[in-house]
C-alpha positions in Angstrom: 165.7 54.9 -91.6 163.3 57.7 -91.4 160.7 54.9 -92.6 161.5 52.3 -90.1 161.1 54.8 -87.2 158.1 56.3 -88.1 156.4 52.7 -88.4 156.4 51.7 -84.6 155.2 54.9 -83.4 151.7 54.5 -85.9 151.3 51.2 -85.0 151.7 52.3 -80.6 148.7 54.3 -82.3 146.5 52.6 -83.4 146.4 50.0 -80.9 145.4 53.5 -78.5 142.1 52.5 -77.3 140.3 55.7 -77.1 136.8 55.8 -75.7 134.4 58.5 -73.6 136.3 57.9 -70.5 139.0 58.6 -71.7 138.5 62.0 -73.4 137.0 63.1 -69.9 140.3 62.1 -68.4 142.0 64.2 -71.1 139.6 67.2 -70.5 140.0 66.9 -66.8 143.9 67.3 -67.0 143.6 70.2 -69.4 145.3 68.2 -72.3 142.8 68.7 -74.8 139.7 71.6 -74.9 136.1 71.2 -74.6 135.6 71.7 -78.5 138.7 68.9 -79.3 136.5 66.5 -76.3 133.3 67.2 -78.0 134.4 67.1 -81.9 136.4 63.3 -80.9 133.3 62.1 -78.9 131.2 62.9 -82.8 133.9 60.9 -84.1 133.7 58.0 -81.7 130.2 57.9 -80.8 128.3 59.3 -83.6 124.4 61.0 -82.8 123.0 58.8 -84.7 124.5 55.8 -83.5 120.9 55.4 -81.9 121.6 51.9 -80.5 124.8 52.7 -78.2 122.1 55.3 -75.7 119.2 52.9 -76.8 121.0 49.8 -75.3 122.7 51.8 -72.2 119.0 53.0 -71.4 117.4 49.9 -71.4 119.9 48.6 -69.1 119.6 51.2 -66.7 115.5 51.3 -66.8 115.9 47.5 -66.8 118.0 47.1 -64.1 116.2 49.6 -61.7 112.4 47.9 -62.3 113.9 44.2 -61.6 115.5 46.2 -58.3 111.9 47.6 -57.7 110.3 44.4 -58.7 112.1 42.9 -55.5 111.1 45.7 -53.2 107.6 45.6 -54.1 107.4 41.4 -54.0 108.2 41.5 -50.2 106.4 44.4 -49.6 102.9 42.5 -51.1 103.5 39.2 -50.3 105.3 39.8 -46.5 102.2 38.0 -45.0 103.0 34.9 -46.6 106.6 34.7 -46.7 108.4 33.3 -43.6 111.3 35.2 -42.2 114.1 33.1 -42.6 113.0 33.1 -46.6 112.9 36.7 -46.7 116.5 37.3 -45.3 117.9 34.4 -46.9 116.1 35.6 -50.3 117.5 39.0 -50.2 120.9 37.7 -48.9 120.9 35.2 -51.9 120.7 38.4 -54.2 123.4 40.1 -52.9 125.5 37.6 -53.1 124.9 37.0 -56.6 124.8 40.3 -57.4 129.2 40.6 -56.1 129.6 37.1 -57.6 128.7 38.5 -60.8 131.1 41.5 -60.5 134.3 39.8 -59.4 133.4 37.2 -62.1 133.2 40.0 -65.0 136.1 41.9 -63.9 135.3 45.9 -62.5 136.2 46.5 -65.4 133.0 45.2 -67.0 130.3 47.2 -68.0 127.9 44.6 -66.0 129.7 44.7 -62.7 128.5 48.4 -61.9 125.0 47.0 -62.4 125.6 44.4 -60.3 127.8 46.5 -57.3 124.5 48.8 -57.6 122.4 46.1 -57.1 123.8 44.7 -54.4 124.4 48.1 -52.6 120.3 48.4 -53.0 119.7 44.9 -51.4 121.9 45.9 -48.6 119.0 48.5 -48.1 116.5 46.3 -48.6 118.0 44.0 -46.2 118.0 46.5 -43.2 114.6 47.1 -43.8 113.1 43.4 -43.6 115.3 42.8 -41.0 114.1 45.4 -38.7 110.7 44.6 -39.4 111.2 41.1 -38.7 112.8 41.8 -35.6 111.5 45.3 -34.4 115.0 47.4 -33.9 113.4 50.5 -33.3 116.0 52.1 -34.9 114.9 55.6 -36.7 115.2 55.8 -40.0 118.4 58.0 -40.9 119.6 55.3 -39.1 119.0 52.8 -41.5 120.3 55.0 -44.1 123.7 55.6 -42.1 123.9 51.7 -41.5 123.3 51.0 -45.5 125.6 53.9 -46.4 128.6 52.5 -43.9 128.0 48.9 -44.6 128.4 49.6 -48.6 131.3 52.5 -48.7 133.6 50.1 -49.5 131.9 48.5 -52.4 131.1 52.3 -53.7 135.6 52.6 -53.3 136.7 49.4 -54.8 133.8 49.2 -57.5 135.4 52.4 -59.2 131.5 52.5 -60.6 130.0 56.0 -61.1 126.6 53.9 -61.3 127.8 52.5 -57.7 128.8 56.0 -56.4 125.8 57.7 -57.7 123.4 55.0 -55.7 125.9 55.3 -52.8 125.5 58.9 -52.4 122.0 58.8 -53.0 121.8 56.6 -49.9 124.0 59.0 -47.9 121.7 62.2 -49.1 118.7 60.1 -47.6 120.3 59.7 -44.2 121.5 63.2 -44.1 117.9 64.6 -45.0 116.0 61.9 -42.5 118.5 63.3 -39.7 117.4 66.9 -39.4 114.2 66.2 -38.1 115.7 63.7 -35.5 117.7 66.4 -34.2 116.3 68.1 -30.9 114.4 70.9 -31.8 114.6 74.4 -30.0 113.2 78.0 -30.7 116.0 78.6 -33.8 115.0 75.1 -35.3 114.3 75.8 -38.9 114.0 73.9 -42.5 116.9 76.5 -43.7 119.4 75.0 -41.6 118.4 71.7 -42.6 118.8 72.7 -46.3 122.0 73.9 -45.2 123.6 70.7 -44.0 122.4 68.8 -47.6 124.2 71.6 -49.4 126.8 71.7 -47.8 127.6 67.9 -47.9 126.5 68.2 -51.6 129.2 70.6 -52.5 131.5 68.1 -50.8 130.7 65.6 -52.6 130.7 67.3 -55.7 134.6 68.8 -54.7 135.6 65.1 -53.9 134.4 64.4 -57.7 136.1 67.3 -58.8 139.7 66.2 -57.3 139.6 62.9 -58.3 138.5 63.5 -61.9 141.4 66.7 -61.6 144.0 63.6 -60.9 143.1 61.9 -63.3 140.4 59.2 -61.7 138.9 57.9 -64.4 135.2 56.4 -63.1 134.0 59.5 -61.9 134.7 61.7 -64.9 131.0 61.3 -67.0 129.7 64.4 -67.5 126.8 63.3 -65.7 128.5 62.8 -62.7 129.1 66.1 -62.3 125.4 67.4 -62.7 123.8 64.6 -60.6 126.3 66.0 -57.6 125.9 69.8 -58.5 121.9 69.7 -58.8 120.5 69.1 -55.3 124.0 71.3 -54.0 122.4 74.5 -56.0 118.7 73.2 -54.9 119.0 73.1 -51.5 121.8 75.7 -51.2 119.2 78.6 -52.6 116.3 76.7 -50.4 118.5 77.7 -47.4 118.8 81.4 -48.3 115.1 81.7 -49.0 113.9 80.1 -46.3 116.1 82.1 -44.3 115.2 85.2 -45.8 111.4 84.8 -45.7 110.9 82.4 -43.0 110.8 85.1 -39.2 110.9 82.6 -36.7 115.0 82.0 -36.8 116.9 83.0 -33.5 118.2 86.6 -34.0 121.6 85.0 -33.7 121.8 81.6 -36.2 118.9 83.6 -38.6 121.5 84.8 -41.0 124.0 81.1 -41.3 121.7 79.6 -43.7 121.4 82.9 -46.1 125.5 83.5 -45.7 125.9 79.9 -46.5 123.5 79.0 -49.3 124.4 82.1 -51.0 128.1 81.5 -50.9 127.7 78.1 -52.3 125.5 79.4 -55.2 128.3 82.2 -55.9 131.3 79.7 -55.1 129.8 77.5 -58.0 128.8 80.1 -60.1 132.5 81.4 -60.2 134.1 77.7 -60.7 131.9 76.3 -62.7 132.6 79.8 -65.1 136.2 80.6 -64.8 137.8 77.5 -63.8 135.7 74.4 -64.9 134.1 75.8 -67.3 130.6 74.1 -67.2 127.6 75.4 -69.1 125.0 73.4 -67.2 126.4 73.7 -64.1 126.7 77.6 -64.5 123.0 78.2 -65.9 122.2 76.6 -62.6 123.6 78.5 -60.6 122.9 81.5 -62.1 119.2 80.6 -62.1 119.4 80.0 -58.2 121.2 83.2 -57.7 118.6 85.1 -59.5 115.7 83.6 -57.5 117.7 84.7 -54.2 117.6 87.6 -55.4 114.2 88.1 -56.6 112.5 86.8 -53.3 115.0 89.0 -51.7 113.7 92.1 -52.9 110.2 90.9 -52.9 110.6 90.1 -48.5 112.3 93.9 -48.5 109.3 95.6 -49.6 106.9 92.8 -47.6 108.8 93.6 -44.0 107.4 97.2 -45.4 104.1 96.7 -45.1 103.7 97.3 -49.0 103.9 94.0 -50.7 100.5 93.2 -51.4 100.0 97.2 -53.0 99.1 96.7 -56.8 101.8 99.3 -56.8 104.7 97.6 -55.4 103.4 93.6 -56.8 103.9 95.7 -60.4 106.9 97.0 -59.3 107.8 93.3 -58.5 106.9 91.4 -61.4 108.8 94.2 -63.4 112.2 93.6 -61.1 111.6 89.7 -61.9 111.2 90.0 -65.5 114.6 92.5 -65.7 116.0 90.0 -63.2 116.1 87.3 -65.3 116.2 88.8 -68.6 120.1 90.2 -67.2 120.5 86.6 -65.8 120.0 85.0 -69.2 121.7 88.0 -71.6 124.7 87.3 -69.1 124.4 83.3 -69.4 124.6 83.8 -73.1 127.2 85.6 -73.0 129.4 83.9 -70.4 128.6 80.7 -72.7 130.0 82.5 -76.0 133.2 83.5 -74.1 133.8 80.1 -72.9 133.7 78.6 -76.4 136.1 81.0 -77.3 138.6 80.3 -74.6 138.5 76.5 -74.7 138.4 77.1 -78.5 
C-alpha cells in the first residue's frame, strides 16, 4: 500500500517543470532562500552551459541591430522613399511583428521579441509620420503618444523584454518633459532629476508587488537592476545638484536633497532588510556615500576654504575614510545576508 501511494506523488514530480522563472517566483514568495535559488539554478542551468547565454545574447544583439537597421534605412534613404511607402513599410512591420506573437503563443520565447519590436515601430511610426506631415508636436510628446499607444501590448505581452522597452520609452518622455515645462527663477536640473527618480522608484515598487504576488514575467533578476539603476542615479543627481547648485528658490531649494536622499536611504534599507539584494544595496550605498562626500566638500566651500591645500587634504582624506566605511559595511551587510537566507 505504502508502495502504490508513494508512486503517484514521484511521478506528479517529475513531470514539475522547473525552470528560472520559476525559482524567482519561489524566491519572491519566500518559499525557498537565496542560496536554495542559486544552488537549483547551478543545477538547471549549469555555468558552463555556454550556449544557453550565447544563444539568448545573440538574439537580443540580433534583434536590436535589425530594429536599428530599420531606423537608420529611413533615416538615409528618406529622400527617395515616398511617403505612403514609408508609413505603409513601417506599418507592415508592426503588423508582422503581433502576427508573429499571437501566432507563437505569449508564451513563446519569440513573441517578446516580436511585442518589442513592434512597440519600437510604433516609435518609429510617430516619427515619420510627423515628419511627413509636420505635427509640430514637441518631442515628450511623441514619447507620451508611443508610451500610451503601446501600454497595452507592454500588459497583455507579460514580456519583461516588452516592459523593459516600454518603460524605456516612458523614461524618455518623462526626461524630454522637464525642459518643456515653463521655467521660472527656482527652475533647476535637481527637480528634474527628481521627477525621473521618483517615477523610477515607482516603477521599480510596481515590479516589486507583482513579482511579491507571485507575477511571474517580471521576476528576472535583471528586472530588478534595470528599474533600480537610473532610480539611484538620478535620485543622488537630485541631492547634489541641489546641494551644490545656489540658484534654487529659498523655498523649493531643499525638495530635491529631502527627496533624492530619502529614495537612496528608502532602497538602501529594502533592498538590505527586506529584499535582500546585494546589487541593488552596493548601489545604493555607493550613491549615499557620494551625497555625502560632496556634502561635506560644499560645507567647507560656502566657507570660503575649499580650495586651501589644507582643507582639499582634509577632503580627499574624508573621501577615502568615506568609502573605505561604505565598502567594510557592504562586506559585511553582504556576509550577514548569506547567513540569514542561509
Amino acid at each position: 500500500m505504502a508502495e502504490q501511494a508513494a508512486g503517484p506523488t514521484t511521478a506528479g514530480f517529475d513531470d514539475l517543470a522547473v525552470d528560472r522563472r520559476a525559482l524567482d517566483a519561489l524566491l519572491a514568495r519566500g518559499l525557498i532562500s537565496t542560496a536554495a535559488r542559486d544552488h537549483a539554478l547551478g543545477l538547471i542551468e549549469p555555468p558552463r552551459d555556454w550556449g544557453l547565454w550565447a544563444g539568448r545574447l545573440i538574439a537580443v544583439v540580433g534583434a536590436a541591430l535589425v530594429l536599428a537597421g530599420i531606423v537608420y534605412f529611413f533615416a538615409f534613404n528618406w529622400a527617395a522613399i515616398p511617403p505612403l511607402a514609408k508609413l505603409g513599410g513601417i506599418a507592415l512591420g508592426i503588423a508582422a511583428a503581433i502576427a508573429t506573437a499571437a501566432v507563437l503563443g505569449l508564451d513563446h520565447a519569440a513573441a517578446g521579441y516580436a511585442t518589442s519590436a513592434a512597440t519600437v515601430l510604433v516609435g518609429v511610426f510617430l516619427a515619420v509620420f510627423g515628419q511627413i506631415y509636420q505635427s509640430g508636436a514637441d518631442a515628450w510628446q511623441l514619447f507620451a503618444g508611443w508610451a500610451g499607444l503601446t501600454v497595452v501590448w507592454a500588459l497583455v505581452a507579460a514580456s519583461s523584454a516588452t516592459g523593459a522597452v516600454w518603460s524605456a520609452v516612458v523614461a524618455g518622455a518623462r526626461v524630454l518633459w522637464g525642459p518643456a515645462l515653463p521655467r521660472g527663477p527656482g527652475a533647476a536640473t535637481g527637480s528634474e532629476a527628481m521627477l525621473v527618480a521618483v517615477a523610477s522608484a515607482a516603477f521599480l515598487a510596481i515590479r516589486e508587488i507583482l513579482v511579491g504576488r507571485g507575477v511571474g514575467w517580471p521576476a528576472a533578476r535583471w528586472t530588478r537592476l534595470y528599474l533600480a539603476t537610473p532610480m539611484l542615479v538620478a535620485a543622488a543627481w537630485a541631492a547634489i545638484e541641489a546641494i551644490v547648485v545656489s540658484s534654487f528658490s529659498a523655498e523649493g531649494r531643499h525638495v530635491p536633497t529631502v527627496v533624492g536622499l530619502a529614495i537612496v536611504v528608502g532602497g538602501l534599507a529594502v533592498y538590505r532588510w527586506v529584499l535582500r539584494d546585494g546589487r541593488v544595496l552596493a548601489g545604493a550605498v555607493v550613491a549615499l556615500t557620494m551625497i555625502v562626500d560632496i556634502a561635506f566638500y560644499n560645507l567647507l566651500a560656502r566657507a570660503g576654504r575649499a580650495f586651501e591645500i589644507q582643507f582639499l587634504f582634509l577632503c580627499g582624506l574624508v573621501t577615502l575614510a568615506l568609502f573605505a566605511a561604505a565598502v567594510a559595511w557592504l562586506r559585511a551587510a553582504t556576509r550577514a545576508m548569506e547567513r540569514e537566507d542561509g
